[in-house]
mmCIF file of the N, C-alpha and C atoms, coordinates in Angstrom:
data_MODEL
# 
_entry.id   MODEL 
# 
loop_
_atom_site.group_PDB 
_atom_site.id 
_atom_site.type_symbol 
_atom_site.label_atom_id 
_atom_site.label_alt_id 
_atom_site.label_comp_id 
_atom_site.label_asym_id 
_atom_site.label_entity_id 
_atom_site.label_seq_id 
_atom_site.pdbx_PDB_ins_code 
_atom_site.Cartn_x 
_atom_site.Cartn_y 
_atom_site.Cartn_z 
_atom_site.occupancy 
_atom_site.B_iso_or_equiv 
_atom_site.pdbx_formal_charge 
_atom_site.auth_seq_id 
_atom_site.auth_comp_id 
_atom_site.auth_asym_id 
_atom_site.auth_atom_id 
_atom_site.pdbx_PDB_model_num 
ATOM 1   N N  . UNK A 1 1  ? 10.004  17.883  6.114  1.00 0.00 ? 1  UNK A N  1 
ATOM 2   C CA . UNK A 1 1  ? 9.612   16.993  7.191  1.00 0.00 ? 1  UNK A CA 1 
ATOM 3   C C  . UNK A 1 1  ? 8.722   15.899  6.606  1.00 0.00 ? 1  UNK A C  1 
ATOM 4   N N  . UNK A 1 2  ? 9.020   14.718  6.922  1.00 0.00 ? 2  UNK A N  1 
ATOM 5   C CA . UNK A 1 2  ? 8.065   13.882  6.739  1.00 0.00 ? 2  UNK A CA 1 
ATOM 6   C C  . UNK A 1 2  ? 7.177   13.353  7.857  1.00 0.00 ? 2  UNK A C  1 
ATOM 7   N N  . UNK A 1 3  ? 6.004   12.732  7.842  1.00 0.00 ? 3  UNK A N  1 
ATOM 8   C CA . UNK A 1 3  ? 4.988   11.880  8.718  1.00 0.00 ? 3  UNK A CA 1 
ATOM 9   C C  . UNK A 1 3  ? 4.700   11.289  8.327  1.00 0.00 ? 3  UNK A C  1 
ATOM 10  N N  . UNK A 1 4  ? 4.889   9.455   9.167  1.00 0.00 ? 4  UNK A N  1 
ATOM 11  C CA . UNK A 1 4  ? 4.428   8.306   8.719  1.00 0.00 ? 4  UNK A CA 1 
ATOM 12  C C  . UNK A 1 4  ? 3.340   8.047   9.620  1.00 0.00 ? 4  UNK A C  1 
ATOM 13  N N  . UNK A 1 5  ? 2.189   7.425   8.902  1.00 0.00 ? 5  UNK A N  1 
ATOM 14  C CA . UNK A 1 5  ? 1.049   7.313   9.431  1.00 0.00 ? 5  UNK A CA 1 
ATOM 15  C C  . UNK A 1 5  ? 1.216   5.854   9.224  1.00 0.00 ? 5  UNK A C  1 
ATOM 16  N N  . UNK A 1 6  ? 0.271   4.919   10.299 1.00 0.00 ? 6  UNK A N  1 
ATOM 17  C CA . UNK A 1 6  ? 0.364   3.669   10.523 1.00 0.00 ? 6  UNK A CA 1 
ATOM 18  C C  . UNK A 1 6  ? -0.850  3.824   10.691 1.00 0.00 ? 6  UNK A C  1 
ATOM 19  N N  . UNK A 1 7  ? -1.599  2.645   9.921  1.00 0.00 ? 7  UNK A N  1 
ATOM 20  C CA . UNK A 1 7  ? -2.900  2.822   10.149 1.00 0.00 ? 7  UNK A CA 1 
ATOM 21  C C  . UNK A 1 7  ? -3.351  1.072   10.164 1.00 0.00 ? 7  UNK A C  1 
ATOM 22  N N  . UNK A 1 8  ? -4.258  0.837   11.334 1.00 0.00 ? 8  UNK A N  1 
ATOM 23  C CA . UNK A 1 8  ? -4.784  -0.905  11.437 1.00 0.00 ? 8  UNK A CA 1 
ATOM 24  C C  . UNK A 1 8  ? -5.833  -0.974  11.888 1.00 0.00 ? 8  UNK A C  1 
ATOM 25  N N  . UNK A 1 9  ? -6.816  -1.791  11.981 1.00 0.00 ? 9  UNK A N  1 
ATOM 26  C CA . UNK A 1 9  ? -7.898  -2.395  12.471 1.00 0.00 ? 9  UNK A CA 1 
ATOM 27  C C  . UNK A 1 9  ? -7.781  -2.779  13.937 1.00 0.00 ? 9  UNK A C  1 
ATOM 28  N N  . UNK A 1 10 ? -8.991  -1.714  14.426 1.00 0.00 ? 10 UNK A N  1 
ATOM 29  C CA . UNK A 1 10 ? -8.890  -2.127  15.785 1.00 0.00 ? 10 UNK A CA 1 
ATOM 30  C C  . UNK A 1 10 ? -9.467  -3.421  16.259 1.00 0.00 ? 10 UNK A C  1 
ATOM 31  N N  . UNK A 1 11 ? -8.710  -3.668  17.738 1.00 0.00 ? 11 UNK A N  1 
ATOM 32  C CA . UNK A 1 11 ? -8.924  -4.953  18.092 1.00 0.00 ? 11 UNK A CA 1 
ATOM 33  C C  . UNK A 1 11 ? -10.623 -5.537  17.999 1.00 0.00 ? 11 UNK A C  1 
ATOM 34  N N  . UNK A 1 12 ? -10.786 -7.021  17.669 1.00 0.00 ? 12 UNK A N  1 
ATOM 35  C CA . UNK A 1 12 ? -12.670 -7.385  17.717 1.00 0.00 ? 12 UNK A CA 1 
ATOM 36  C C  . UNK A 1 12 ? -13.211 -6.979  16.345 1.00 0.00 ? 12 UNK A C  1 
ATOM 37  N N  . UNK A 1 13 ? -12.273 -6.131  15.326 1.00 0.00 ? 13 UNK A N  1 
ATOM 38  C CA . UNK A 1 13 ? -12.585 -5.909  14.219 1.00 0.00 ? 13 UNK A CA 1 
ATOM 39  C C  . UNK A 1 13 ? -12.555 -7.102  12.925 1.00 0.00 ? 13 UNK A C  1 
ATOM 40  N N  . UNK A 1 14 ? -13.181 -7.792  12.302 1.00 0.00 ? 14 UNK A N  1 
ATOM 41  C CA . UNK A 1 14 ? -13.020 -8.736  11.394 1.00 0.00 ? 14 UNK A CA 1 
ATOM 42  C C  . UNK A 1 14 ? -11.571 -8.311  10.459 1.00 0.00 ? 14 UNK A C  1 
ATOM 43  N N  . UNK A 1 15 ? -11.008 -9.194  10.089 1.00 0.00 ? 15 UNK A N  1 
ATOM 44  C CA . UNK A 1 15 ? -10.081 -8.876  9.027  1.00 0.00 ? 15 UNK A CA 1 
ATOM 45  C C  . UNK A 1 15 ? -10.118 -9.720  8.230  1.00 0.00 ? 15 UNK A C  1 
ATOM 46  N N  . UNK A 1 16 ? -10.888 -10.099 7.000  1.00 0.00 ? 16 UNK A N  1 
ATOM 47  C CA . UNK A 1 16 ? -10.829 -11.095 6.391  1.00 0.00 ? 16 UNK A CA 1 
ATOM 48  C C  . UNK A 1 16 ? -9.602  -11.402 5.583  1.00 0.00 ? 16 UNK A C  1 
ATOM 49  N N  . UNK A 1 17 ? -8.637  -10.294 5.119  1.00 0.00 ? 17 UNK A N  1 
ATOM 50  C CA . UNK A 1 17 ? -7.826  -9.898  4.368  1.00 0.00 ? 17 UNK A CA 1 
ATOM 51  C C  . UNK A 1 17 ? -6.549  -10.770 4.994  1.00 0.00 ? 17 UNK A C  1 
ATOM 52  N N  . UNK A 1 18 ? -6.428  -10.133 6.667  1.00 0.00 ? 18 UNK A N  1 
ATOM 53  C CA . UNK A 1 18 ? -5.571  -11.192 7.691  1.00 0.00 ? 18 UNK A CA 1 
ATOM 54  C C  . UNK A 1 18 ? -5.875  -12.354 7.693  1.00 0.00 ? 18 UNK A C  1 
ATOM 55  N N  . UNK A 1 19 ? -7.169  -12.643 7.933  1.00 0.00 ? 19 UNK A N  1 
ATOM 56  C CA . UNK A 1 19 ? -7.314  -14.386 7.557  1.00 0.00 ? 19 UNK A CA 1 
ATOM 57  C C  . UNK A 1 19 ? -6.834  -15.324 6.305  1.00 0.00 ? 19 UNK A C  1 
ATOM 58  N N  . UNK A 1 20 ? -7.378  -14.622 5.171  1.00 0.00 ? 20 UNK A N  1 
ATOM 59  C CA . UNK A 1 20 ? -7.039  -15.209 4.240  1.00 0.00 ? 20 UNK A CA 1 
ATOM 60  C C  . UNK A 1 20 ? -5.132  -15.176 4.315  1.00 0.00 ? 20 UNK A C  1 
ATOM 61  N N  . UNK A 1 21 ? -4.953  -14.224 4.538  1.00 0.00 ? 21 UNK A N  1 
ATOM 62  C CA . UNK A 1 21 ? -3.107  -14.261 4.625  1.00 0.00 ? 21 UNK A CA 1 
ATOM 63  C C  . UNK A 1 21 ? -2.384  -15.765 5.626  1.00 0.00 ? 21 UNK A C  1 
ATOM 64  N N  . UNK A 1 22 ? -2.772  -15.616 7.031  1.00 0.00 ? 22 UNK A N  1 
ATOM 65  C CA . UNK A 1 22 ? -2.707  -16.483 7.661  1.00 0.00 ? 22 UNK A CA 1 
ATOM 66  C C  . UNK A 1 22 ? -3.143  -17.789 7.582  1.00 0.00 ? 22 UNK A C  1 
ATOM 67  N N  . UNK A 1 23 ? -4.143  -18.361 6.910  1.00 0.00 ? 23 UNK A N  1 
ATOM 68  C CA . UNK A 1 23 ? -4.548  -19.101 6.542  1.00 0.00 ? 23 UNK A CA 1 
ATOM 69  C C  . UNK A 1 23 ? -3.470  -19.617 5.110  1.00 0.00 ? 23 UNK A C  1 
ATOM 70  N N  . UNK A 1 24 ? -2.820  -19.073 4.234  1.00 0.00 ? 24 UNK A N  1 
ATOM 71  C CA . UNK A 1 24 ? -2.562  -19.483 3.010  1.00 0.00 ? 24 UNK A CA 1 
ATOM 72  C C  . UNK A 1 24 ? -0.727  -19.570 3.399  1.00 0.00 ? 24 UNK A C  1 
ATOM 73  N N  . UNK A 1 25 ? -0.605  -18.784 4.503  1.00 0.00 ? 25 UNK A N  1 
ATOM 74  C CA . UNK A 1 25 ? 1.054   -19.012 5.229  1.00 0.00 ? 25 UNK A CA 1 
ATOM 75  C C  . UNK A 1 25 ? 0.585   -20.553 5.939  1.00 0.00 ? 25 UNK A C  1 
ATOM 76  N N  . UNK A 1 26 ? -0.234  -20.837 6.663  1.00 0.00 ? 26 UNK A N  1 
ATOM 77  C CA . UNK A 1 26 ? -0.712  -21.959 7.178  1.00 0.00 ? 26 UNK A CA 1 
ATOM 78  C C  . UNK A 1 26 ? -0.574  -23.143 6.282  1.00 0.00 ? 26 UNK A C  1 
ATOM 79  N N  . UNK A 1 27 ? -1.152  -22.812 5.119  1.00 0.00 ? 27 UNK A N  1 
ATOM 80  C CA . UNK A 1 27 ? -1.185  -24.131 4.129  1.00 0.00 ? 27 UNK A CA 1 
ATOM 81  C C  . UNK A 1 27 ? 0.206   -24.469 3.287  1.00 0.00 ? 27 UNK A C  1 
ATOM 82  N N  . UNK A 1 28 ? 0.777   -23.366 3.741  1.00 0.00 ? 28 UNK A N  1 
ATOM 83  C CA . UNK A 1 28 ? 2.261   -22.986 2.807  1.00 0.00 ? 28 UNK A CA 1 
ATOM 84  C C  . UNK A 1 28 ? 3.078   -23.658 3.853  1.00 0.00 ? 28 UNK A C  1 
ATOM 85  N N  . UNK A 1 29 ? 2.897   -24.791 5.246  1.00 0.00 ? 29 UNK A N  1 
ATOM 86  C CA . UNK A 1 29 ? 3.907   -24.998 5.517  1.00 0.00 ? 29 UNK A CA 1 
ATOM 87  C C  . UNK A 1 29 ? 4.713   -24.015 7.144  1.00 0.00 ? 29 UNK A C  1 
ATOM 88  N N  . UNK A 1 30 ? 4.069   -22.670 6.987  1.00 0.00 ? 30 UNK A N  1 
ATOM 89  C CA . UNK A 1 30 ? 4.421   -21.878 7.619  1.00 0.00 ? 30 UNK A CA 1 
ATOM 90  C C  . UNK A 1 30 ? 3.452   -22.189 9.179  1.00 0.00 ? 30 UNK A C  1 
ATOM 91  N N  . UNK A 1 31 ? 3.454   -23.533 10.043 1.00 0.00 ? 31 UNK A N  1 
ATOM 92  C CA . UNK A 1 31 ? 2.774   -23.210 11.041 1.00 0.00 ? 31 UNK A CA 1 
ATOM 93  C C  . UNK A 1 31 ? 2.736   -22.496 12.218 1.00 0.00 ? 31 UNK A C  1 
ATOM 94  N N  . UNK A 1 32 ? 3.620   -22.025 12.695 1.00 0.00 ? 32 UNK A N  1 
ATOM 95  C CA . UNK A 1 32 ? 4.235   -20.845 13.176 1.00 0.00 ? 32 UNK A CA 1 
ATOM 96  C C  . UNK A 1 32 ? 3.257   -19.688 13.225 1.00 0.00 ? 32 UNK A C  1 
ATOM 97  N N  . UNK A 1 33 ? 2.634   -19.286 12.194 1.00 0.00 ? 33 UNK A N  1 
ATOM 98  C CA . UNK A 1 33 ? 1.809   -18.145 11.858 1.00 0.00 ? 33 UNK A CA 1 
ATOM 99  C C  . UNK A 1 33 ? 0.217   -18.486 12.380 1.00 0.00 ? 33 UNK A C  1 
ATOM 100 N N  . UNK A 1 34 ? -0.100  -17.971 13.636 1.00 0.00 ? 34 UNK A N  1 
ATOM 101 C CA . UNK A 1 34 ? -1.711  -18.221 14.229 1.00 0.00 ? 34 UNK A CA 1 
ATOM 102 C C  . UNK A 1 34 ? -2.611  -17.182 13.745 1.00 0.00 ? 34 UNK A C  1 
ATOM 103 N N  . UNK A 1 35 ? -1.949  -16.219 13.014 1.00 0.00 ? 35 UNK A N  1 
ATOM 104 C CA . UNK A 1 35 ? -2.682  -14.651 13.074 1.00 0.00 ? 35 UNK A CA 1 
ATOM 105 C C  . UNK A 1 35 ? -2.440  -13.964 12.240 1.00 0.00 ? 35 UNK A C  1 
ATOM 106 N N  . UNK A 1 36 ? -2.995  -13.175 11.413 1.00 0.00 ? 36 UNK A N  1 
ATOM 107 C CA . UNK A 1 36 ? -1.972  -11.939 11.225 1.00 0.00 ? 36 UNK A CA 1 
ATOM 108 C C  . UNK A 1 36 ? -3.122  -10.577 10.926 1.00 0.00 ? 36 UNK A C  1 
ATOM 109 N N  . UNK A 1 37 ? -2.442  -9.761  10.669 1.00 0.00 ? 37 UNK A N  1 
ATOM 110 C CA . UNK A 1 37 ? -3.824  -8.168  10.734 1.00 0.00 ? 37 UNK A CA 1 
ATOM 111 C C  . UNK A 1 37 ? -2.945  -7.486  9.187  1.00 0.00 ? 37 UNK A C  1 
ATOM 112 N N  . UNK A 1 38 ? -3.900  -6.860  8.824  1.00 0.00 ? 38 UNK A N  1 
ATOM 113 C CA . UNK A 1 38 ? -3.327  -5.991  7.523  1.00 0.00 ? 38 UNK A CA 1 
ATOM 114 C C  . UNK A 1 38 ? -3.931  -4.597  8.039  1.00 0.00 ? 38 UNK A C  1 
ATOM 115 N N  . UNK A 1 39 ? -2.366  -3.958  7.437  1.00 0.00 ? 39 UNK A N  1 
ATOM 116 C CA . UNK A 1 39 ? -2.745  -2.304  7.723  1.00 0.00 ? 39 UNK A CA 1 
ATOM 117 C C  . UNK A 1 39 ? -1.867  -1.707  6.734  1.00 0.00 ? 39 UNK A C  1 
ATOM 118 N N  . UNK A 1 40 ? -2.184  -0.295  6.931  1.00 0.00 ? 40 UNK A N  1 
ATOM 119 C CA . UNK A 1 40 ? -1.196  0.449   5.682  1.00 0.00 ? 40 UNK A CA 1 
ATOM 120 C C  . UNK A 1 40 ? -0.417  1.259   6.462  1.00 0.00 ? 40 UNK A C  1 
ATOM 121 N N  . UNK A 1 41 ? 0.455   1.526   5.589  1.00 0.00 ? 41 UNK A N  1 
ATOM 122 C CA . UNK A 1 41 ? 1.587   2.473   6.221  1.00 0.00 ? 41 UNK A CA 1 
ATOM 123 C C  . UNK A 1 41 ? 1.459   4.016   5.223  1.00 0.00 ? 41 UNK A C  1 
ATOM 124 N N  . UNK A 1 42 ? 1.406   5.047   5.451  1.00 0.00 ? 42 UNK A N  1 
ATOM 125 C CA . UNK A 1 42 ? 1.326   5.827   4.380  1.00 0.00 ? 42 UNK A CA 1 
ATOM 126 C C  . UNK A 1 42 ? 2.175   7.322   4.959  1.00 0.00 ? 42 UNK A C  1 
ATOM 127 N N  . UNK A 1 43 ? 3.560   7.225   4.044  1.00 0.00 ? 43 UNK A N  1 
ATOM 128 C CA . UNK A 1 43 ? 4.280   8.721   3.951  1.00 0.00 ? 43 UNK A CA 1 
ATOM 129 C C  . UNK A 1 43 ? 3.607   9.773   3.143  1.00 0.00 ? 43 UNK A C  1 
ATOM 130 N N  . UNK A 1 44 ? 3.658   10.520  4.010  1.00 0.00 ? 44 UNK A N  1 
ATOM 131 C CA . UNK A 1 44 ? 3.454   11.763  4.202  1.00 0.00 ? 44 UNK A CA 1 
ATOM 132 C C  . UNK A 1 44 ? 4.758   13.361  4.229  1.00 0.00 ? 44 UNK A C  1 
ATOM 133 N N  . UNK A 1 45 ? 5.159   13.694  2.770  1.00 0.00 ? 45 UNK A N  1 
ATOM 134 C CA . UNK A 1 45 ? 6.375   14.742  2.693  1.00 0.00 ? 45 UNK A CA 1 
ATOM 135 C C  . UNK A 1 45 ? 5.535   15.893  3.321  1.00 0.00 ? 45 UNK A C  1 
ATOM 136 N N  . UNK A 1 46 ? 5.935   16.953  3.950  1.00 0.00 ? 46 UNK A N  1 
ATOM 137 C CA . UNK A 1 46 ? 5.233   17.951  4.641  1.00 0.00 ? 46 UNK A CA 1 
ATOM 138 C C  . UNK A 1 46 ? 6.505   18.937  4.385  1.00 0.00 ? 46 UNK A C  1 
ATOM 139 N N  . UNK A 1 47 ? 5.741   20.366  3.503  1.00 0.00 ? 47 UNK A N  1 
ATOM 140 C CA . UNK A 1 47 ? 6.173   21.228  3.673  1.00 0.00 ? 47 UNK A CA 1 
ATOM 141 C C  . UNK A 1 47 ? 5.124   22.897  4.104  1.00 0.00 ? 47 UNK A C  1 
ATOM 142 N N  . UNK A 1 48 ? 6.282   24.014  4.603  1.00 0.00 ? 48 UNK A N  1 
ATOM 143 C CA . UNK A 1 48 ? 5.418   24.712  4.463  1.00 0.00 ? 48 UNK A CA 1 
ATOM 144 C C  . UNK A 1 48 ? 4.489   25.061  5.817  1.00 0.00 ? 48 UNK A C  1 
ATOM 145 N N  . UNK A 1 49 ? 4.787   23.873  7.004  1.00 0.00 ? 49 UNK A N  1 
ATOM 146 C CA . UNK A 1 49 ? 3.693   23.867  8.009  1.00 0.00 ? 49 UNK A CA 1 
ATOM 147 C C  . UNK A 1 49 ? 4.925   24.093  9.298  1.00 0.00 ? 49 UNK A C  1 
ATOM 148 N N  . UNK A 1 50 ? 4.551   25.287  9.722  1.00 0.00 ? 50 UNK A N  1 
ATOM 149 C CA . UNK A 1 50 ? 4.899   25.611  11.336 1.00 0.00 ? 50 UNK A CA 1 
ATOM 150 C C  . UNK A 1 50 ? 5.548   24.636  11.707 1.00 0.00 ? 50 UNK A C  1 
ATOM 151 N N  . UNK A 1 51 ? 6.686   24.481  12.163 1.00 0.00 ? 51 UNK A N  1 
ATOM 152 C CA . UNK A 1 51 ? 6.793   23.152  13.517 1.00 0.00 ? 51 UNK A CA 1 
ATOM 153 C C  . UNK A 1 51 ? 5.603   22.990  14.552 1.00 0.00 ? 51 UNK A C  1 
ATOM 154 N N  . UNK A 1 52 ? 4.978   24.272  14.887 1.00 0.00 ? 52 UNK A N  1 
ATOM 155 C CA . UNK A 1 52 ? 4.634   23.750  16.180 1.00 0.00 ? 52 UNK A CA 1 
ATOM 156 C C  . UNK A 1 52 ? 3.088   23.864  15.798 1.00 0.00 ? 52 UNK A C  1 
ATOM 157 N N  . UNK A 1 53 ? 2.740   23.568  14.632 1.00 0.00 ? 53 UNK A N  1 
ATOM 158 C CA . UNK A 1 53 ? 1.629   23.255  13.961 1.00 0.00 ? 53 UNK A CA 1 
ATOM 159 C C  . UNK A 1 53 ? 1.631   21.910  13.181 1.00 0.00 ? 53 UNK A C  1 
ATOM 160 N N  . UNK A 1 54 ? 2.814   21.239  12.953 1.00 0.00 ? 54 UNK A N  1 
ATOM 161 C CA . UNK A 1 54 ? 2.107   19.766  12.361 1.00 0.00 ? 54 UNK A CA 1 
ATOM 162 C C  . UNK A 1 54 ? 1.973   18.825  13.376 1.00 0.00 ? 54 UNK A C  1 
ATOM 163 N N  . UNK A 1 55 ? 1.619   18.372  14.220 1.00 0.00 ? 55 UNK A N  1 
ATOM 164 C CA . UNK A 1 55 ? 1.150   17.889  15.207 1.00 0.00 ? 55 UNK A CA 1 
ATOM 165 C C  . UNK A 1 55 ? -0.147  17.368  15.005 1.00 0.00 ? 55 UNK A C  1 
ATOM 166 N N  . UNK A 1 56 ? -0.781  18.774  14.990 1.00 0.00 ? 56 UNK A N  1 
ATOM 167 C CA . UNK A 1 56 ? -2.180  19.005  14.995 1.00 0.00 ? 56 UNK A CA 1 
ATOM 168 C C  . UNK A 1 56 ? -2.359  18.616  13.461 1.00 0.00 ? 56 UNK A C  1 
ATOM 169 N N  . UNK A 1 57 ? -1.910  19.141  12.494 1.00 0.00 ? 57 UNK A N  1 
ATOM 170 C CA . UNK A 1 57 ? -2.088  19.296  11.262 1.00 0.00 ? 57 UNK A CA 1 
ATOM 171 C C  . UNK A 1 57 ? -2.088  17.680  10.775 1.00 0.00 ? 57 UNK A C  1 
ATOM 172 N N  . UNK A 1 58 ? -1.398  16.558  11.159 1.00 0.00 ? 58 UNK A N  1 
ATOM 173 C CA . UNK A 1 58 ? -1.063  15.127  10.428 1.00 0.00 ? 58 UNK A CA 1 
ATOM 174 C C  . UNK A 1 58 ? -2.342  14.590  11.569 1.00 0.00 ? 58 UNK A C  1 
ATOM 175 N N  . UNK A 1 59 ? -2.653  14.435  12.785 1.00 0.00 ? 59 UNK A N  1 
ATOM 176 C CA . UNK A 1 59 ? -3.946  14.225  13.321 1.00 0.00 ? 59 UNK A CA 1 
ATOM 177 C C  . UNK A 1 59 ? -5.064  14.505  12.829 1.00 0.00 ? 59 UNK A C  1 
ATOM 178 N N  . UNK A 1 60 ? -5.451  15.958  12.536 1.00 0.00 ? 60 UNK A N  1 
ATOM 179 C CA . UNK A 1 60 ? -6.296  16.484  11.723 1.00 0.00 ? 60 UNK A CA 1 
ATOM 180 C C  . UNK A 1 60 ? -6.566  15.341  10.137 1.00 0.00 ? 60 UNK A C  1 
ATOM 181 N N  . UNK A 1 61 ? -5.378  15.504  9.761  1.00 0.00 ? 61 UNK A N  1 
ATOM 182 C CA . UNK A 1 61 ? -5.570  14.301  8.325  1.00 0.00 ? 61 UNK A CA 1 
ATOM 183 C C  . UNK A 1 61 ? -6.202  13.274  8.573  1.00 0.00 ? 61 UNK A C  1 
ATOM 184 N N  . UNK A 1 62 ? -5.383  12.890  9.720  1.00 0.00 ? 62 UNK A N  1 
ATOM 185 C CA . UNK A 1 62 ? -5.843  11.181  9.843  1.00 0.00 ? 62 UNK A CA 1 
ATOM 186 C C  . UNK A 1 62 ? -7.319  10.727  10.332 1.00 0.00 ? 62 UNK A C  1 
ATOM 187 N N  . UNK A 1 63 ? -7.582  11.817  10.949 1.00 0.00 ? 63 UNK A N  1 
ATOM 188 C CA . UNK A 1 63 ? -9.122  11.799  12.072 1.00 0.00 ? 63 UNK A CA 1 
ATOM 189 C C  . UNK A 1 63 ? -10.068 11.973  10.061 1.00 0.00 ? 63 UNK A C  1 
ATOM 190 N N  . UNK A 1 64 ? -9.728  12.642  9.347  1.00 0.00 ? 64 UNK A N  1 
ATOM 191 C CA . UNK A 1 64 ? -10.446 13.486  8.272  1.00 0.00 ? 64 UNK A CA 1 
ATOM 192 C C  . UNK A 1 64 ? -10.693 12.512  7.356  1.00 0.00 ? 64 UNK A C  1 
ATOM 193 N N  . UNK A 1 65 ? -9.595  11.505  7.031  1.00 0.00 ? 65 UNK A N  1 
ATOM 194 C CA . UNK A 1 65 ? -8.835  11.208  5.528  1.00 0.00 ? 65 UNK A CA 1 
ATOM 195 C C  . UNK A 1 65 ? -8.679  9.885   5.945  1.00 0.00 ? 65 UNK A C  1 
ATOM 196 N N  . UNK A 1 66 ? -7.217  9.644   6.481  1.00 0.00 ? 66 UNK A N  1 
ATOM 197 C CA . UNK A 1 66 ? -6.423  8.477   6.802  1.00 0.00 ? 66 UNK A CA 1 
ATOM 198 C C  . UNK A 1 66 ? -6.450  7.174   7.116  1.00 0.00 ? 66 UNK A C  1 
ATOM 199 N N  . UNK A 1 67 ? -7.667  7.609   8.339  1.00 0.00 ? 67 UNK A N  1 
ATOM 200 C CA . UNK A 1 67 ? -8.116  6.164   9.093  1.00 0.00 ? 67 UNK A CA 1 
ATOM 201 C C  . UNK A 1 67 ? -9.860  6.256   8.875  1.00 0.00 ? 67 UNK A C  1 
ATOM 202 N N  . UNK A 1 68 ? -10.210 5.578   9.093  1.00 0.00 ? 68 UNK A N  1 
ATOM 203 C CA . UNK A 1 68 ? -11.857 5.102   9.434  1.00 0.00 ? 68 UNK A CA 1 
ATOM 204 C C  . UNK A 1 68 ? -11.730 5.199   10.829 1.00 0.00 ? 68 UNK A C  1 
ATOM 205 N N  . UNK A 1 69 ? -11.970 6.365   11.434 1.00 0.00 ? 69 UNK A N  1 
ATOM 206 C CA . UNK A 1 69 ? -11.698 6.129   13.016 1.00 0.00 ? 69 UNK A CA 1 
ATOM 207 C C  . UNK A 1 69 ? -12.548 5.265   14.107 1.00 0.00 ? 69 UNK A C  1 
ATOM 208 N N  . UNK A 1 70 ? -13.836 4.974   13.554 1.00 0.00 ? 70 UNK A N  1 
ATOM 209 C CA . UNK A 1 70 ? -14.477 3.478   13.794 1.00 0.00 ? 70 UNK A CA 1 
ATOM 210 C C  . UNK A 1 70 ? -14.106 1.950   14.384 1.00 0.00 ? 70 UNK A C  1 
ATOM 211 N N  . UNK A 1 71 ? -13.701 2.125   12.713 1.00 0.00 ? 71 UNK A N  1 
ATOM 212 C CA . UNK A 1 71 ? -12.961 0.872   13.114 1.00 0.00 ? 71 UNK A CA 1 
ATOM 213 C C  . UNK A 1 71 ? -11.471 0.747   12.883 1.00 0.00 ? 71 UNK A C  1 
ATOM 214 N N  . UNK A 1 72 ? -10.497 1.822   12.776 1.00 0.00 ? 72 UNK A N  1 
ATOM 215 C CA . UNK A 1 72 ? -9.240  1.930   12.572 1.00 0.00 ? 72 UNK A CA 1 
ATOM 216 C C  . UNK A 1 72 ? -8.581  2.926   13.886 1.00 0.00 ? 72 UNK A C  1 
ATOM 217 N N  . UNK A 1 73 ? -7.315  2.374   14.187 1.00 0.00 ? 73 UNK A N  1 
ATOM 218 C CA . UNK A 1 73 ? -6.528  2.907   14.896 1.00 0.00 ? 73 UNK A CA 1 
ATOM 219 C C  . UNK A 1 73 ? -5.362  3.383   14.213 1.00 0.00 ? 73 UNK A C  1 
ATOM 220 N N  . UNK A 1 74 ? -4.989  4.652   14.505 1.00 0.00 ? 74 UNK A N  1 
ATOM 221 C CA . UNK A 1 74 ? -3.786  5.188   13.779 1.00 0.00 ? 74 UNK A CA 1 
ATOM 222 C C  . UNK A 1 74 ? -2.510  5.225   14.754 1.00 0.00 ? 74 UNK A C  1 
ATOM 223 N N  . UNK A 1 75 ? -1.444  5.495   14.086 1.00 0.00 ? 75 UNK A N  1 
ATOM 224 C CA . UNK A 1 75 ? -0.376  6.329   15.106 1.00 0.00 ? 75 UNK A CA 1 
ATOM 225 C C  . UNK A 1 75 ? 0.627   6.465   14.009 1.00 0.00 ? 75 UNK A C  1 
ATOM 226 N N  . UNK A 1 76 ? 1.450   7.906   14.411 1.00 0.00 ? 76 UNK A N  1 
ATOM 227 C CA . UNK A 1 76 ? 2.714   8.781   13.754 1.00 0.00 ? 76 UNK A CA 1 
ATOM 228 C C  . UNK A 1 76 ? 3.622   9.092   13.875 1.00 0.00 ? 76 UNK A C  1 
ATOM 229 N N  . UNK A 1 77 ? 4.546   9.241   13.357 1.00 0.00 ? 77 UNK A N  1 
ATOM 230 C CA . UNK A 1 77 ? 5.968   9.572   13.771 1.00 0.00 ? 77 UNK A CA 1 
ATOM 231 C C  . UNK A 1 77 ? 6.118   10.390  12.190 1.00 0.00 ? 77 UNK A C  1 
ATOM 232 N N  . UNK A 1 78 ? 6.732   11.879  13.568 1.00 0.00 ? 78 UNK A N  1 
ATOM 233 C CA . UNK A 1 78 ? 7.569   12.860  12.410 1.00 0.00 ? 78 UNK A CA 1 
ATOM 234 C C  . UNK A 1 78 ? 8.711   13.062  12.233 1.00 0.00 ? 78 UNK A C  1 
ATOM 235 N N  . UNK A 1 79 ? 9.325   12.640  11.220 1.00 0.00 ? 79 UNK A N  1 
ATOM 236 C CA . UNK A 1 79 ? 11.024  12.633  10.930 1.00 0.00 ? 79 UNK A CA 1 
ATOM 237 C C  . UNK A 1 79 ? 11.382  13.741  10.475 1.00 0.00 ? 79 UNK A C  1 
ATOM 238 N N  . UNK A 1 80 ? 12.480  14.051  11.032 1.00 0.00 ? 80 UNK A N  1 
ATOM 239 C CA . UNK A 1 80 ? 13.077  15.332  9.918  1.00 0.00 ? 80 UNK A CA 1 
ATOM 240 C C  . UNK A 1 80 ? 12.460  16.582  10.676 1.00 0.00 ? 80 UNK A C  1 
# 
């Protein structure tokens, strides 16, 4: 089984990382682009864990590990 974790900056959060991106698509021509946010995506192979235990188990990560729950918002999807 795998779990993909999506992980971004919650809203009101600075992103300087997005600015500088948007800003350099801006100068590139690209005006179209008002915004943009940077986040990670991170797979996750899972073996070994209950079905009706990874649920809890890839939350558990993310609350622990994954995200900065502060200032990061997560969300998951389990394939397979």
């Amino acid at each position: 089984m795998k779990a993909i974790v999506h992980v971004g900056l919650k809203p009101g959060v600075l992103d300087p990382q997005g600015r500088a991106v948007a800003d350099t698509l801006g100068r590139m021509g690209y005006d179209e682009v008002q915004g943009a946010r940077i986040g990670k995506v991170i797979e996750l192979d899972l073996t070994g864990v209950a079905e009706d235990k990874v649920d809890a188990r890839v939350k558990e990560m993310c609350e622990k590990l994954l995200a900065n729950t502060v200032i990061e918002s997560y969300r998951y999807e389990l394939v397979g």
